[in-house]
N, C-alpha and C positions, 0 to 999 in steps of 0.2 A: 440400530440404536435410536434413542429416542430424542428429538429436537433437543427435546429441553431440558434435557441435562447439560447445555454449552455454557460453559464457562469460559468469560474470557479475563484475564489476568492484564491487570490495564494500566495506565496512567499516561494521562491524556499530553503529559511531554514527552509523549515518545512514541514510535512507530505504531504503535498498537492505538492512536486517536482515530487511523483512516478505515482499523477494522471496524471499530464501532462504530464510524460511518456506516461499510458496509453493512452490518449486522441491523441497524437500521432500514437501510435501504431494499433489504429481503427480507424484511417485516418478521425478521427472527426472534425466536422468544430465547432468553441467554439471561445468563446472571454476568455480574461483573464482583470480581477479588480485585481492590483496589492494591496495587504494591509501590510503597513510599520509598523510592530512588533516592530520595536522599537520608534516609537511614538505613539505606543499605539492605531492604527487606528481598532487592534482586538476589542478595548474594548470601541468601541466610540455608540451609543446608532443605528445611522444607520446601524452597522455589526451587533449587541446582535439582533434586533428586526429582524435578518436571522438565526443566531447560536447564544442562550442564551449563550452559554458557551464561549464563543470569543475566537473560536479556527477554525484552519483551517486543512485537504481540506474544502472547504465548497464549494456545486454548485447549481447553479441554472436553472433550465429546463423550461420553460415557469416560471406558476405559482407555481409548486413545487420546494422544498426548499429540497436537500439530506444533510445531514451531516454526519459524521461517516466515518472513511478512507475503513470499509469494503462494509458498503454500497453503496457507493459510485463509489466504481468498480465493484460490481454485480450490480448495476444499470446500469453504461455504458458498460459495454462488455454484457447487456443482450443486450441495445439498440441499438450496432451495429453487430447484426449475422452474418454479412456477411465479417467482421475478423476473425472470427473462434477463440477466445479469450475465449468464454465459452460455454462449451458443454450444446448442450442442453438436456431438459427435458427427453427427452427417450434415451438420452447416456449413456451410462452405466458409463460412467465417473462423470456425473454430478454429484453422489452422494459423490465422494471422492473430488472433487471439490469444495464444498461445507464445505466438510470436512476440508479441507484447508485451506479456507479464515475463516471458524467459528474460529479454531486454532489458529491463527494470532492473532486475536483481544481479543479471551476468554483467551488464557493461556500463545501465546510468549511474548505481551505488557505488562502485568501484572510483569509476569516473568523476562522483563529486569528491569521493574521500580523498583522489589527488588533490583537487583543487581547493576543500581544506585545509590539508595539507601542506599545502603550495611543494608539490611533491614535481621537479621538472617531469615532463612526459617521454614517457620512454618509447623508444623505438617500433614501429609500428609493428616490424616482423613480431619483435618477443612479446608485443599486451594482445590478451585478447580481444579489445575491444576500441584497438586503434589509440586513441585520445579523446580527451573530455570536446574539442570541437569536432571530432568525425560524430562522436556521440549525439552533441546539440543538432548538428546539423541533420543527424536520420531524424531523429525527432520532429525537430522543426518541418521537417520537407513531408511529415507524415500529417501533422497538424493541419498545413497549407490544405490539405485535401478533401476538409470537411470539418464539421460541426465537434466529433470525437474522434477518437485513433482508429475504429472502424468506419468510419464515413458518418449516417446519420443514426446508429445504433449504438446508444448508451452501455457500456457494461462493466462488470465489475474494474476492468486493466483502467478504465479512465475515472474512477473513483480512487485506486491504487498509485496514478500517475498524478490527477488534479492534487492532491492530498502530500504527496511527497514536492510538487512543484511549490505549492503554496507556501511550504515553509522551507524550502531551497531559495526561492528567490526573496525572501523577505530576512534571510541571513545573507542574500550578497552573494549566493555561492552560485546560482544561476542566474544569466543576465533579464531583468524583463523585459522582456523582446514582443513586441505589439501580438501577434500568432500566442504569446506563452501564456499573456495576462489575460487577453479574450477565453483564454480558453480552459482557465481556472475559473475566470467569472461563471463561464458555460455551464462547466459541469460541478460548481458550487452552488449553483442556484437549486438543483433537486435539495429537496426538503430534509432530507437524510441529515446533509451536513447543522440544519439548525438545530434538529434533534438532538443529535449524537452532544454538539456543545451545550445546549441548555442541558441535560442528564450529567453534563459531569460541570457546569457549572453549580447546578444542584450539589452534586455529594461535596464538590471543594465549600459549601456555605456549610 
């Protein structure tokens, strides 16, 4: 399939800002379909009959349909190797990489929506991912260890992480914890993130 038919389906108050990050950041050529959440253009029958669930990132690649914010960016940083965004296959990294992005979606989203929620924590045996502080605390102990979540190798999961941290802790829902805020500065400094906002500060003028 060819680059440049990716379309992503966007609107930058919502999970779909860090792919346009990313989509930046692997110097991706992509269109962007702006959809206005608050007239309800998620849930108009032309978006559902892309993503049942009328939620966004949502992208499209030719005739493939990705949904899911993790697959989403291991689809595109697989499809651009030549950003060096994800290790590959016989990297020795690949498998904590992987490790990463699985984490994100299986135990930290979960884990904040309790604490949204103010949802008491349920018993270790029956969650799968323990509690919101077994959660902070792999994290944290992961951060302690370097620069990014893989040591000093930048990659897509720490664009995917920096980017949902950013505006976790600036809603309150994760503590800023000295390790949390260095390390959104960190990996907010790559140029990606200015781009990505001046481009949608453009189309909101």
């Amino acid at each position: 399939m060819n680059p440049r038919t990716l379309t992503l389906f966007h609107n930058p108050q919502s999970r779909s800002a860090g792919v346009r990050v990313l989509l930046e950041a692997l110097d991706a050529p992509y269109d962007v379909k702006l959809i206005d959440l608050k007239a309800g253009q998620q849930r108009q029958p032309e978006f559902l009959a892309l993503n049942p669930l009328g939620k966004l990132p949502t992208l499209r690649h030719g005739e493939a349909i990705v949904t899911e914010q993790v697959a989403i960016f291991l689809y595109l940083a697989d499809l651009f190797p030549a950003a060096g965004l994800a290790p590959a296959i016989n990297d020795p990294l690949r498998g904590p990489y992987l490790r990463w992005m699985a984490f994100y979606g299986a135990c930290f989203e979960p884990a904040v929506t309790d604490v949204a929620m103010k949802r008491e924590p349920m018993d270790r045996s029956n969650s799968p991912y323990g509690n919101f502080d077994d959660v902070l605390k792999t994290l944290t102990d992961q951060l302690e260890r370097g620069r990014y979540l893989l040591g000093d190798t930048l990659t897509a999961a720490d664009i995917l992480w920096a980017s949902a941290l950013r505006w976790t802790t600036g809603f309150g829902l994760v503590p800023k914890l000295p390790v949390i805020t260095a390390y959104i500065d960190e990996v907010c400094e790559h140029p990606a993130f200015a781009r990505a906002a001046a481009l949608d500060a453009e189309a909101a003028a």
